[in-house]
C-alpha positions as CSV (number, residue, x, y, z in Angstrom):
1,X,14.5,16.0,-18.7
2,X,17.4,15.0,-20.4
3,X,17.4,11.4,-21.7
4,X,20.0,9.1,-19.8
5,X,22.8,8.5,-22.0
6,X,22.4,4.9,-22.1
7,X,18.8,4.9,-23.2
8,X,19.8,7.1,-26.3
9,X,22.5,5.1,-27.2
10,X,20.0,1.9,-27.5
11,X,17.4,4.0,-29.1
12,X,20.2,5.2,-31.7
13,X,21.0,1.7,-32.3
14,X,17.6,-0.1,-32.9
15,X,16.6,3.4,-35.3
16,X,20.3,1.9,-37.3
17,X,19.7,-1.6,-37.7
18,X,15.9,-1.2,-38.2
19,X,16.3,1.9,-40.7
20,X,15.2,-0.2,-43.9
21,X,12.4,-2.6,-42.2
22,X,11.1,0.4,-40.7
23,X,11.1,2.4,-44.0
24,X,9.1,-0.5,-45.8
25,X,6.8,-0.6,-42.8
26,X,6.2,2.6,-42.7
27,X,5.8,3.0,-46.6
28,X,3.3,0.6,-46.6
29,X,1.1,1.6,-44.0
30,X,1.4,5.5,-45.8
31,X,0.1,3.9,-49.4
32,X,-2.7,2.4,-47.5
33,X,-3.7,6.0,-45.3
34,X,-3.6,7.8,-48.8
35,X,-6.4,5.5,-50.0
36,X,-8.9,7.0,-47.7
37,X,-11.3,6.1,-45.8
38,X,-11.8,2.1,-47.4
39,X,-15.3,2.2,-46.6
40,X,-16.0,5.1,-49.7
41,X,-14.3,2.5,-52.1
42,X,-15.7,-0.8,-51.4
43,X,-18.4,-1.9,-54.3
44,X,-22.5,-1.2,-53.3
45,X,-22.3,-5.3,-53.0
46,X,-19.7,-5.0,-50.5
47,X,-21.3,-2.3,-48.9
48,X,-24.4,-3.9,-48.3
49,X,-23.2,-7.8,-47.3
50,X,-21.3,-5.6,-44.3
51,X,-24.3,-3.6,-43.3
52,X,-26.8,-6.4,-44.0
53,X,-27.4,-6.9,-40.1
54,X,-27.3,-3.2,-39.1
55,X,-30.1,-1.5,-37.9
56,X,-31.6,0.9,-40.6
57,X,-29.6,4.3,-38.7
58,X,-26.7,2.4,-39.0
59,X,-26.8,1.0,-42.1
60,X,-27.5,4.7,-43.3
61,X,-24.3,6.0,-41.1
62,X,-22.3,2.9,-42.9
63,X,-23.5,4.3,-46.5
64,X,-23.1,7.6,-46.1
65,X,-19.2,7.7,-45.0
66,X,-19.7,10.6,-42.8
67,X,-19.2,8.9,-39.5
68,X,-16.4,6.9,-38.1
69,X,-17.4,3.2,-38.1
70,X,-15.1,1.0,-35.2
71,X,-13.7,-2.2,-36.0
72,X,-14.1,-4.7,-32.5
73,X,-11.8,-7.4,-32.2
74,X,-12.7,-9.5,-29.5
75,X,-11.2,-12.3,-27.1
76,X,-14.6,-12.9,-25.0
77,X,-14.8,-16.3,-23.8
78,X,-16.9,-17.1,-20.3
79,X,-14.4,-20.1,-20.0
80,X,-11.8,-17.4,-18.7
81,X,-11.7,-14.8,-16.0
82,X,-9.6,-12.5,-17.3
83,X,-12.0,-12.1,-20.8
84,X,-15.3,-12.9,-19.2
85,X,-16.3,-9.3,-18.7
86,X,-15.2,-8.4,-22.1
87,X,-19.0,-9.8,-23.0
88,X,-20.5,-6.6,-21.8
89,X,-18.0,-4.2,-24.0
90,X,-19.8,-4.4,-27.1
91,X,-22.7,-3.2,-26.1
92,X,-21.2,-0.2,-24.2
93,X,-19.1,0.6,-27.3
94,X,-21.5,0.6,-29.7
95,X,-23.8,3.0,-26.9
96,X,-20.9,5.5,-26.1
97,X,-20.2,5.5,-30.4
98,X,-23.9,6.0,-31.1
99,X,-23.8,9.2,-29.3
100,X,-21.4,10.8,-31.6
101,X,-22.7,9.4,-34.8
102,X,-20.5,6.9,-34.9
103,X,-21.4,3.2,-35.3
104,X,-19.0,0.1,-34.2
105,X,-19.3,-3.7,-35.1
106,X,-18.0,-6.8,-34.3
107,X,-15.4,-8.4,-36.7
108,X,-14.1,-10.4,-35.3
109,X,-13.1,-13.0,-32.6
110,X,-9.9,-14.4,-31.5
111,X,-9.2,-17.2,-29.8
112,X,-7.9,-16.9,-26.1
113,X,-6.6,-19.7,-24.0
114,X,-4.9,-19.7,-20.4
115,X,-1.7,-20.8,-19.8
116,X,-3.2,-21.3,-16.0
117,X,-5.5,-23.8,-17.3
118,X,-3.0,-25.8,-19.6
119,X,-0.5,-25.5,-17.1
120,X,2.1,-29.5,-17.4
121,X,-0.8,-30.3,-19.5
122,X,-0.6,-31.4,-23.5
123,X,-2.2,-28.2,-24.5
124,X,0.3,-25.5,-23.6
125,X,2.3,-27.0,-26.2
126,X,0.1,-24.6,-28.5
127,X,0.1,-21.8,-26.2
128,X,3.4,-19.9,-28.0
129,X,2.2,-20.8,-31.4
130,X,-1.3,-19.3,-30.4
131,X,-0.3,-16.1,-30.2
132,X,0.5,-16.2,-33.9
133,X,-3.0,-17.9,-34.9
134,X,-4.4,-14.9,-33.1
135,X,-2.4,-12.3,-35.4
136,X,-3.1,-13.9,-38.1
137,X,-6.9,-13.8,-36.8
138,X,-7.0,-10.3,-36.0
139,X,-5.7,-9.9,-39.6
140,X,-8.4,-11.7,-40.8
141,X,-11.2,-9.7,-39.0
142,X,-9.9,-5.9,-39.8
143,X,-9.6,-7.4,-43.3
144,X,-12.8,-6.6,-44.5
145,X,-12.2,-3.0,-45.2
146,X,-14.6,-1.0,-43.6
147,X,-13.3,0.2,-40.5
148,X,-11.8,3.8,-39.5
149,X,-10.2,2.6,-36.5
150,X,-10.0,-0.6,-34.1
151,X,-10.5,-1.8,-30.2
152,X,-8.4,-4.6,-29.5
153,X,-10.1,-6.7,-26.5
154,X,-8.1,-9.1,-24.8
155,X,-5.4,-9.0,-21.7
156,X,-3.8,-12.6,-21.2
157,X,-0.4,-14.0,-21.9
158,X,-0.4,-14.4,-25.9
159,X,-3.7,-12.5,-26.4
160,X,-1.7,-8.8,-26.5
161,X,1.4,-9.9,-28.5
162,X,-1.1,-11.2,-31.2
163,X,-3.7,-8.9,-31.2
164,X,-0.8,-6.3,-31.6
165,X,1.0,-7.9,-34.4
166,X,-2.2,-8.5,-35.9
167,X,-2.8,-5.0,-35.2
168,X,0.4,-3.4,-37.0
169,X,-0.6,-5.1,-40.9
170,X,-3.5,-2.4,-40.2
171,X,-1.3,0.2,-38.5
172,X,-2.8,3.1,-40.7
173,X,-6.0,2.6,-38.5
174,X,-5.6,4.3,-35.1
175,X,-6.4,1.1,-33.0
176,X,-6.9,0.9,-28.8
177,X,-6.5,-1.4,-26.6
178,X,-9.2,-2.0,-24.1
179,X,-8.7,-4.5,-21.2
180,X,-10.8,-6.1,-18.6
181,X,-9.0,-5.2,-15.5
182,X,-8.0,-7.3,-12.4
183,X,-10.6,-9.3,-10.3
184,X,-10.4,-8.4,-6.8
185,X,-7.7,-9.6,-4.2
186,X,-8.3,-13.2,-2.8
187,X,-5.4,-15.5,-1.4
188,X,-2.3,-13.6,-0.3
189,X,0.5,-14.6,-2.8
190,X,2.6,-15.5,0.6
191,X,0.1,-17.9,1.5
192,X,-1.1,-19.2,-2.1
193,X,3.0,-20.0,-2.4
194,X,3.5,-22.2,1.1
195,X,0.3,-23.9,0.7
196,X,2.1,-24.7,-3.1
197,X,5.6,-25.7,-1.7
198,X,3.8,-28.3,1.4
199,X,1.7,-30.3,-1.5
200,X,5.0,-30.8,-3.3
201,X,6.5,-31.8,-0.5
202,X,3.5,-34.0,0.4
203,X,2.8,-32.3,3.7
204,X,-0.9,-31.4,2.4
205,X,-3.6,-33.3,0.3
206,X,-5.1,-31.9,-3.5
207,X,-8.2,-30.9,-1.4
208,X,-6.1,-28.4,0.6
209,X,-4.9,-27.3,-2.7
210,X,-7.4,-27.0,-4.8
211,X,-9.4,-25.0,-1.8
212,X,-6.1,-22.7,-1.9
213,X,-6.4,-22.0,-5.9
214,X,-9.7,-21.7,-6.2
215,X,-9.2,-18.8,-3.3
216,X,-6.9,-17.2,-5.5
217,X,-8.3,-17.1,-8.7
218,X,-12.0,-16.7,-7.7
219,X,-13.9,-14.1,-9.9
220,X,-14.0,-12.4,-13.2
221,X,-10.9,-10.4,-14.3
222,X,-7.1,-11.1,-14.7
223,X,-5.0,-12.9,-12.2
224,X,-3.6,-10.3,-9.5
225,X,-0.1,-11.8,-10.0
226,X,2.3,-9.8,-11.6
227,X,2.9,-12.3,-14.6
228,X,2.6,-12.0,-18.4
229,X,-0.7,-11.0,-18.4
230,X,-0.8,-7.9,-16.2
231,X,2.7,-6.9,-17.8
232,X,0.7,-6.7,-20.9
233,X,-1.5,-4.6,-19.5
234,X,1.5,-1.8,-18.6
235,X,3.3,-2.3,-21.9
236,X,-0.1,-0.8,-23.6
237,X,-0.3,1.3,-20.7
238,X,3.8,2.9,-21.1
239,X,3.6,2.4,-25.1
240,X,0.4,5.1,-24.9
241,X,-2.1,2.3,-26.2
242,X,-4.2,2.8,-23.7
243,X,-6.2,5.7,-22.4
244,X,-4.4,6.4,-19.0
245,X,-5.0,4.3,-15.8
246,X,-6.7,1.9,-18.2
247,X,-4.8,-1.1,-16.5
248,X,-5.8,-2.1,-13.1
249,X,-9.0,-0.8,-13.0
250,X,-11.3,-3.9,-11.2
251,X,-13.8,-5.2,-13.9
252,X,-17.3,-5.0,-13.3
253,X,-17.3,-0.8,-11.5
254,X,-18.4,2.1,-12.9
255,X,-15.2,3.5,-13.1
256,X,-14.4,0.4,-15.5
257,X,-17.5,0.9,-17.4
258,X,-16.3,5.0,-18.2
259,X,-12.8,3.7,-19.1
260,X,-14.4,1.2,-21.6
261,X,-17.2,4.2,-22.6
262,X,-14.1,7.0,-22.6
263,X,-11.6,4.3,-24.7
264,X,-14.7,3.9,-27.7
265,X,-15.2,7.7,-27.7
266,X,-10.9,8.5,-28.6
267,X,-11.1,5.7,-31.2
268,X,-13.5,7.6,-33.2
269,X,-11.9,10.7,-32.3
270,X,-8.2,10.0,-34.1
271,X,-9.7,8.5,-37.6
272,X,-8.2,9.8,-40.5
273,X,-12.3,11.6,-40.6
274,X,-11.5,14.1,-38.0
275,X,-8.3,16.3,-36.9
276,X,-6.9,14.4,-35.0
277,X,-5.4,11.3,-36.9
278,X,-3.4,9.1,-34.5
279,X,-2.8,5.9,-36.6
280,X,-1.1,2.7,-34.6
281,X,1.8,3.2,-36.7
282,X,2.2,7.0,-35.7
283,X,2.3,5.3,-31.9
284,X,4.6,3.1,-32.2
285,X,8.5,3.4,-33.2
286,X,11.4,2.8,-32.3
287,X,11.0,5.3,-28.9
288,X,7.8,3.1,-27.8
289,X,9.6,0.0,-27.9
290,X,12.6,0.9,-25.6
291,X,9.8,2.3,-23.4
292,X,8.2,-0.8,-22.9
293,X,11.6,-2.4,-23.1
294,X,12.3,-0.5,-19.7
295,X,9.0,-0.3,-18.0
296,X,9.2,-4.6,-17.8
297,X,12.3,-3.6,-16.2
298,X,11.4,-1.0,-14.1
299,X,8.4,-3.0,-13.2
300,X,10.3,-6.7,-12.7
301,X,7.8,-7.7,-15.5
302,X,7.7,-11.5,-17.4
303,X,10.7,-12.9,-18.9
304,X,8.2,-13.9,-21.9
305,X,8.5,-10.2,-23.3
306,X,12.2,-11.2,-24.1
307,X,10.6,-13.1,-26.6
308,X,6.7,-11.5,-27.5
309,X,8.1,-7.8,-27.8
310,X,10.8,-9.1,-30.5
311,X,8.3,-10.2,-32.8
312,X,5.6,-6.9,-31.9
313,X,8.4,-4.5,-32.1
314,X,9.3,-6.5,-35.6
315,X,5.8,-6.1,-36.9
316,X,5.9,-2.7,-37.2
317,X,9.3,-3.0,-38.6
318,X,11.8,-2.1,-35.5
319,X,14.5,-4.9,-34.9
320,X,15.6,-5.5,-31.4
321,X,17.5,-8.3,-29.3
322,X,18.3,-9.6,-25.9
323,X,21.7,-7.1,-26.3
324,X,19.2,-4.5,-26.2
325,X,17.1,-5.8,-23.4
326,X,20.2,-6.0,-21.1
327,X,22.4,-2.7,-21.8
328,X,18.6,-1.6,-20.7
329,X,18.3,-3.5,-18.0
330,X,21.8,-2.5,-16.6
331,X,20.6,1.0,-15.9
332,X,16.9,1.2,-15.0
333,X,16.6,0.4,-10.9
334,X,13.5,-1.9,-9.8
335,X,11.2,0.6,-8.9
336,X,8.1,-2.2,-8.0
337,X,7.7,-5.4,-5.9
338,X,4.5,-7.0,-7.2
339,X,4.3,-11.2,-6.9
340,X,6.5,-13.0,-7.8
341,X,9.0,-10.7,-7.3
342,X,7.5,-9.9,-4.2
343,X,4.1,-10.6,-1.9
344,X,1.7,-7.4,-3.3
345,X,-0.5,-8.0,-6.1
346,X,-1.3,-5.7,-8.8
347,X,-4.5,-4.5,-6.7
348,X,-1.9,-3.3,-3.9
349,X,0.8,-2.4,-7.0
350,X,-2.4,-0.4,-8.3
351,X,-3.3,1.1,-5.0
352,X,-0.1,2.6,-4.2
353,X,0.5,4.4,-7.3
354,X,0.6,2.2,-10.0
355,X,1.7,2.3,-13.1
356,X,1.6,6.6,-13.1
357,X,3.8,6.8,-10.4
358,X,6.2,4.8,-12.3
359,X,5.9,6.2,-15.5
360,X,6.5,10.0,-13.4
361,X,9.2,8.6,-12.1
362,X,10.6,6.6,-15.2
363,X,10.6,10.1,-17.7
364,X,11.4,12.9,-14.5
365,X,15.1,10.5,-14.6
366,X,15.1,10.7,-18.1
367,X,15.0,6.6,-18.2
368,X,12.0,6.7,-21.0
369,X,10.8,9.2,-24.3
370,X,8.2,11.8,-23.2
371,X,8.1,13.0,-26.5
372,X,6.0,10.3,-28.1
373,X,2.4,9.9,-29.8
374,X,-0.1,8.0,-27.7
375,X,-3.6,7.4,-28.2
376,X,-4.1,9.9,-26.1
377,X,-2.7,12.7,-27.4
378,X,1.1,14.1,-27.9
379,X,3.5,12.9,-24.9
380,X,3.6,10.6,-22.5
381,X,3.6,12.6,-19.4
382,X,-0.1,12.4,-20.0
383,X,0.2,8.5,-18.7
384,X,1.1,9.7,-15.2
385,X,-2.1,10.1,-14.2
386,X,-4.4,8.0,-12.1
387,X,-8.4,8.1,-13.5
388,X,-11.3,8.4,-11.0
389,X,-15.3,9.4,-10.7
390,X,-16.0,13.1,-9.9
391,X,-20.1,12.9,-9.9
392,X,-20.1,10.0,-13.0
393,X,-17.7,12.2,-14.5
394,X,-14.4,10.3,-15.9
395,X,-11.3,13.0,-14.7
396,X,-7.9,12.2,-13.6
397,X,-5.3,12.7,-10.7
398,X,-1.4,13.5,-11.1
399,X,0.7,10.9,-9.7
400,X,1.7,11.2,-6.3
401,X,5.3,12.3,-6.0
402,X,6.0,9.8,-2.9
403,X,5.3,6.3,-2.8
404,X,2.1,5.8,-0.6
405,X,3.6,2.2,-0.2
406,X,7.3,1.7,-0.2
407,X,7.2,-1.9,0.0
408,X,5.6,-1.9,-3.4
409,X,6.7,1.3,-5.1
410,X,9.8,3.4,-4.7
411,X,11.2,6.3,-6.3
412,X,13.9,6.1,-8.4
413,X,16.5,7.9,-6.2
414,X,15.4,4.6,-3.3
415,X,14.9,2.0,-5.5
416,X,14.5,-1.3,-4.8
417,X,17.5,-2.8,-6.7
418,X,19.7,-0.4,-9.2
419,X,19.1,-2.5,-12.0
420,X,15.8,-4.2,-13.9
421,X,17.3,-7.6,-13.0
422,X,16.7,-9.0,-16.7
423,X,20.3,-10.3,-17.4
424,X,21.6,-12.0,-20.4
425,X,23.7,-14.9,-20.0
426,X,26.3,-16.3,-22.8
427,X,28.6,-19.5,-22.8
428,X,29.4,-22.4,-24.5
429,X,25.8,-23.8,-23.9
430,X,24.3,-20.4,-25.9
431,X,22.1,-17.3,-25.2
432,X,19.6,-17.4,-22.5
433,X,18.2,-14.8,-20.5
434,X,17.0,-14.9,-16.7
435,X,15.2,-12.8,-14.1
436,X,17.0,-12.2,-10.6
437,X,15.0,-9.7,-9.6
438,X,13.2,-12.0,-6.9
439,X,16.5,-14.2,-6.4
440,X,18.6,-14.0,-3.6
441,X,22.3,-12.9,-3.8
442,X,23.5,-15.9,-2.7
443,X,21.7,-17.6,-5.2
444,X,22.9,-16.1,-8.0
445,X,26.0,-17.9,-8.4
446,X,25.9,-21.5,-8.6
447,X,28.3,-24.3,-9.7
448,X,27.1,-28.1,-9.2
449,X,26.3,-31.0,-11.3
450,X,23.7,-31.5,-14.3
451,X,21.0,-33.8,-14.1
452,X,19.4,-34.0,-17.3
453,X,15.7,-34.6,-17.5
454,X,13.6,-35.9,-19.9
455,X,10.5,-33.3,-19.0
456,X,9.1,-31.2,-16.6
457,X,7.2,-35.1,-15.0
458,X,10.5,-36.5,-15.3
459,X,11.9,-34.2,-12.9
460,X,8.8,-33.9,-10.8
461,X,8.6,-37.9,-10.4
462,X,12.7,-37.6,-9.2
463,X,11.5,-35.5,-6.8
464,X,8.6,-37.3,-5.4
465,X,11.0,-40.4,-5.1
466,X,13.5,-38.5,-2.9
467,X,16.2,-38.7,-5.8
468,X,17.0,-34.8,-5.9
469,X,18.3,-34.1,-2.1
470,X,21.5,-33.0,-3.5
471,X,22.9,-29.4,-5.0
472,X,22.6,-29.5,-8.9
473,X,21.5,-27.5,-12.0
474,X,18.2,-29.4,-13.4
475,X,18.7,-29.4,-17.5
476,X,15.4,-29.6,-19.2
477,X,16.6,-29.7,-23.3
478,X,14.0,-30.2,-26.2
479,X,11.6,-28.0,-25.1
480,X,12.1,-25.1,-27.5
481,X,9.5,-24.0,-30.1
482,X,11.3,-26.2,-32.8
483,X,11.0,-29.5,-30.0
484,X,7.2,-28.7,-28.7
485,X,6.1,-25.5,-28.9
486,X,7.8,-24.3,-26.2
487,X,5.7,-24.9,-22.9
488,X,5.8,-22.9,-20.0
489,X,7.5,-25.0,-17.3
490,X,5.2,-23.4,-13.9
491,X,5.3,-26.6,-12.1
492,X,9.1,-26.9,-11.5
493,X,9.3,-23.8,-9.1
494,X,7.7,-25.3,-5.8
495,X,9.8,-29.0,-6.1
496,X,13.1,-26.1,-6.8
497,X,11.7,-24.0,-4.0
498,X,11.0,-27.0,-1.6
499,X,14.8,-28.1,-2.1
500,X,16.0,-24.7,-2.1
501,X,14.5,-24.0,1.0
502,X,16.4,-27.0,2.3
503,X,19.5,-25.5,1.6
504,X,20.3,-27.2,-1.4
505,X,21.9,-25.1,-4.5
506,X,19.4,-25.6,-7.5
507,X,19.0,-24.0,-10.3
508,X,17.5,-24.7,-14.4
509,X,18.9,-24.5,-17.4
510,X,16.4,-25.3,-20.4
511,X,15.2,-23.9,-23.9
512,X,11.6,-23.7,-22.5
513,X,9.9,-21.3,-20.8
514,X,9.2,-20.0,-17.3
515,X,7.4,-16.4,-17.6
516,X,5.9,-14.4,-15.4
517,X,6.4,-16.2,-12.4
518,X,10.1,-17.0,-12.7
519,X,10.7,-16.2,-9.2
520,X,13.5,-17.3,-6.8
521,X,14.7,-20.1,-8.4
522,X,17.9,-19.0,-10.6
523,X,16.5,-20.3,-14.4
524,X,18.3,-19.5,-17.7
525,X,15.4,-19.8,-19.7
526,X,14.8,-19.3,-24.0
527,X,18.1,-21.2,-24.6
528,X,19.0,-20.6,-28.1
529,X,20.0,-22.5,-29.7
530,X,17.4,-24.9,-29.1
531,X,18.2,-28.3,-28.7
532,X,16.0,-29.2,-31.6
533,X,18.7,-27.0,-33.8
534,X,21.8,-28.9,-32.4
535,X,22.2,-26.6,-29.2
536,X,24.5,-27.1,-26.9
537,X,21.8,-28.0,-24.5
538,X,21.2,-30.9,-25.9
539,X,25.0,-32.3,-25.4
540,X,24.9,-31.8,-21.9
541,X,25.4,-35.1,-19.8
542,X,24.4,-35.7,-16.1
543,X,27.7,-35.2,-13.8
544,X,29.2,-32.1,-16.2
545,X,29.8,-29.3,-13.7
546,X,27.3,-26.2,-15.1
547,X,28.9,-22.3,-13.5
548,X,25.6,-20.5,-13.4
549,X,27.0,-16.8,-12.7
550,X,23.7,-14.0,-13.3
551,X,26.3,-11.1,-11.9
552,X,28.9,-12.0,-14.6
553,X,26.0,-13.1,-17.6
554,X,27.9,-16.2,-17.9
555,X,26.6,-19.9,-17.6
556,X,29.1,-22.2,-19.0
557,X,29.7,-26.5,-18.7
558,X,33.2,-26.2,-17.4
559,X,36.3,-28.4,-18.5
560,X,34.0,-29.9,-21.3
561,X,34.1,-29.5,-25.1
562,X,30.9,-30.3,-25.8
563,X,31.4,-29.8,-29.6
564,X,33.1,-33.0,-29.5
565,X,30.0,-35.1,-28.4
566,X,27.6,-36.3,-30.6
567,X,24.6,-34.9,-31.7
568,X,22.2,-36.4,-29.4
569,X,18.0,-36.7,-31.1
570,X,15.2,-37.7,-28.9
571,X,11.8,-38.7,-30.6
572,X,9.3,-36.0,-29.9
573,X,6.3,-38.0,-31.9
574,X,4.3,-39.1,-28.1
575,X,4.2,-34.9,-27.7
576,X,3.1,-34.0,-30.7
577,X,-0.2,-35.9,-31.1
578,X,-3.5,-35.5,-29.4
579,X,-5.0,-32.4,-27.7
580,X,-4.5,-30.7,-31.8
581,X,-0.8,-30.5,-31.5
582,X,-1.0,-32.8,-35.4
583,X,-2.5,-29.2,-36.7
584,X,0.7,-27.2,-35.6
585,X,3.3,-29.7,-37.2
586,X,3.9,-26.9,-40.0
587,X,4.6,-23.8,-37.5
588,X,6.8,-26.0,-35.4
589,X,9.0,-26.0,-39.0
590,X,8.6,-22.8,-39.6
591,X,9.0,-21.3,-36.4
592,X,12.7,-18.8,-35.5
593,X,14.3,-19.0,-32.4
594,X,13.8,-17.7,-29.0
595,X,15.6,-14.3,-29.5
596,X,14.0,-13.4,-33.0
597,X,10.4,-14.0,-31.9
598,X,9.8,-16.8,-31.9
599,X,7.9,-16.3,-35.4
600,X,6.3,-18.6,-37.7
601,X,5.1,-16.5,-40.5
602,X,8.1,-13.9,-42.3
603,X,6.8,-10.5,-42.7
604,X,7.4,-8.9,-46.1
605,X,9.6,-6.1,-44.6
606,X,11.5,-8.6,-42.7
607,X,11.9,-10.8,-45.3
């Protein structure tokens, strides 16, 4: 199929402006393949401290260099849902590996927290900058030198971006990612959101809440939302990371347990010992990032990609920008509603096709590369496949050619919208980006007031007091990575809703974020510049008329020249102690904006 004009163009232009980052990248992971094997080099001393543990057929395997030996990187905790079941992979791994003459160990461990958990609480202001702890984590484990390949093991929100920017320093390896899978369907998203939008409006108590959540989010495995964390999941899925249908399989089923058994077996496959080498760096280019680029739009996918693929696509040396993410957006149609952007969750999304159907779908229209390595082989078509048991036997399905749900999946001649509904906005506040997908025509215009807020409680308390019965645009400045780490700001959408629902015209403007579940609430989100950098944001005063306009990509603070104000400073000290926001002083200095990352270490080739 012939690719769509549009998507070449982009392609053509990320290759251009990443041509010398991408050459030192790739230069550097070449002079480390040419080394060999690193195991074969490594002094008897060496040898021995990393074997010391093994049992006596491994150790012997280790030593003798003839077998491929599996570096695990791990972000198991029993604290979350969505890595509890990664407990049981090792064992399976090293059993599936054994039976090949292969060996697998351990190295490391990353840390893993949940945004759902830290959610208006002091400690999501280290949730961006964790995702940069874990690369440099991940770095840490493979750094040891005596791995042929790698399994990444994590799923959530900053887990992915860092394990796969960790990852890319080693991208001569050939390195999978292995996730846990969804837990089963509880709540209905429908319900889980009225019962959210009657507390805020005080019609129910925290019992009737709490009994609510806790029927959502009720087992092992990843929330069924469509947020951050199963978008993940299809970027590794539609950038050929994983083996095919790896996604939403449930945790805790045989079929799971063959993925995780099948997924050990191809890493030792594609080391640089057998004949078919498939390092990470062969993987990924510049043709894997624009697919993942239009799967999260094809998919309605998180609004926090417009920041973690910037710095993974920039790890392995390709540059892209919002500019990118938009001209993409204008021409991939919504081909999935999946909560928030609408009531199925990734079980249903799953059931009905999944992420094969839209992958079929994606490269029949020419919308994504076919012709790309995966860890699966050459090609992507490959990924349009659905895995099942035939008799304990792992084999796999072709997609269905017509939606067996077309309130969840369409094709791409009856989509669901003709565009991703990612759009970029610009104005004489800045950049920011926002997600319409779930948002209502009518509500993607809006022109009314400012009220500036101090925080995500300061608007929260307004509300509770009755103070925000009225149509304006909620500013929320200083909560960029530069300001706080840049929390996630979940708790404003049911106050917005409640009021929206009333008929009043809301909306948010701030340099935080709102991710996955940025939903039908217009929000201009990742505002760069930050305020913390003497953005624009940060001028705005309460009574300025703000023109939100998501069909035009404008968002402007009209008859004002808010050059001429002063700078305005707030002091930040009360939120940046406690909870071990002191220890991430220095990546709050070093840390680039919104649109390049979000970074806080330069990488040599970016330099």
């Amino acid at each position: 199929m012939k690719l769509h004009e549009t998507v070449a163009r982009v392609t053509d232009r990320i290759r251009e402006k990443s041509r010398p980052t991408r050459e030192a990248y790739l230069s550097q992971m070449n002079a480390a393949a040419s080394e060999g094997p690193h195991r074969t080099s490594v002094s008897c001393g060496n040898l021995a401290h990393a074997a010391a543990a093994c049992s006596v057929a491994d150790k012997h395997s280790l030593a003798s260099g003839e077998g491929p030996n599996i570096a695990i990187v791990s972000a198991y905790n029993d604290m979350l849902s969505a890595h509890q079941p990664l407990g049981a992979y090792p064992d399976i791994i090293k059993a599936a590996l054994s039976d090949m003459g292969a060996t697998a160990q351990i190295a490391g461990g990353v840390p893993a927290m949940c945004d759902g958990v830290t959610q208006g609480q002091a400690g999501m202001d280290l949730s961006l900058f964790s995702r940069d702890v874990i690369a440099m984590a991940t770095a840490v484990s493979l750094s040891h030198n005596v791995f042929d390949g790698a399994l990444m093991l994590g799923v959530c929100d900053k887990i992915v971006p860092g394990l796969f920017i960790g990852a890319a320093r080693f991208g001569h390896l050939p390195i999978l990612f292995l996730p846990a899978g969804p837990m089963p369907t509880g709540l209905s998203n429908d319900e889980k959101a009225r019962v959210r939008q009657e507390y805020a409006a005080g019609k129910i108590d925290q019992a009737e809440l709490l009994a609510a959540e806790s029927a959502s989010y009720h087992s092992p495995g990843t929330c069924t939302f469509y947020g951050t964390a199963n978008s993940n999941q299809m970027l590794m899925e539609i950038m050929g990371l994983h083996i095919p249908g790896s996604a939403f399989v449930n945790p805790g089923t045989p079929l799971r347990t063959a993925i995780v058994e099948e997924t050990a077996r191809q890493a030792a496959m594609t080391t640089a010992l057998g004949d078919q080498y498939t390092p990470f760096s062969k993987v990924i280019d510049e043709r894997s990032i624009v697919n993942a680029i239009v799967g999260l739009h094809a998919t309605g996918g998180s609004t926090n990609h417009t920041i973690h693929l910037i710095a993974m696509a920039r790890a392995v040396g390709v540059v892209i920008d919002w500019d990118d993410f938009s001209d993409l957006s204008a021409v991939t149609p919504l081909l999935a509603r999946v909560y928030p952007n609408g009531s199925a969750d990734v079980n249903h999304f799953h059931a009905a096709g999944g992420i094969g159907f839209i992958i079929r779908e994606l490269i029949e229209a020419g919308l994504i590369h076919d012709d790309v390595s995966t860890v699966a082989g050459a090609g992507l078509y490959a990924y349009t496949r659905t895995p099942r048991l035939d008799q304990g036997q792992l084999v796999w399905d072709a997609a269905d050619k017509t939606p067996r749900n077309p309130e969840i999946v369409r094709n791409v001649t009856d989509p669901f919208s003709e565009t991703g509904g990612l759009v970029v906005l610009n104005g004489n506040i800045g950049r920011s980006v926002i997600k319409v997908s779930a948002v209502k025509k009518e509500n993607q215009i809006i022109e009314a007031p400012a009220i500036v807020f101090s925080s995500q409680a300061d608007l929260m308390d307004r509300f509770k007091q009755g103070e925000l019965e009225k149509d304006f645009i909620a500013i929320i400045p200083f909560q960029g990575p530069k300001a706080n780490g840049m929390p996630e700001l979940h708790k404003l959408t049911p106050p917005l809703s409640v009021l929206q629902n009333k008929g009043f015209k809301v909306a948010l403007v701030t340099d935080g974020r709102m991710s996955g579940a940025s939903g039908k609430v217009p929000a201009a989100i990742h505002m760069s510049p930050e305020a913390m950098d003497g953005g624009a944001i940060g001028q705005i005063s309460d009574g300025d008329i703000v023109r939100l306009d998501a069909t035009a990509g404008t968002l402007e603070v009209l008859q004002v020249d808010l050059s001429a104000r002063e700078s305005v400073t707030r002091d930040l000290e009360p939120e940046r102690r406690g909870t071990g926001r002191e220890l991430f002083a220095g990546m709050r200095k070093l840390v680039t904006s919104a649109e390049t990352g979000a970074m806080t270490f330069e990488l040599s080739e970016n330099a």
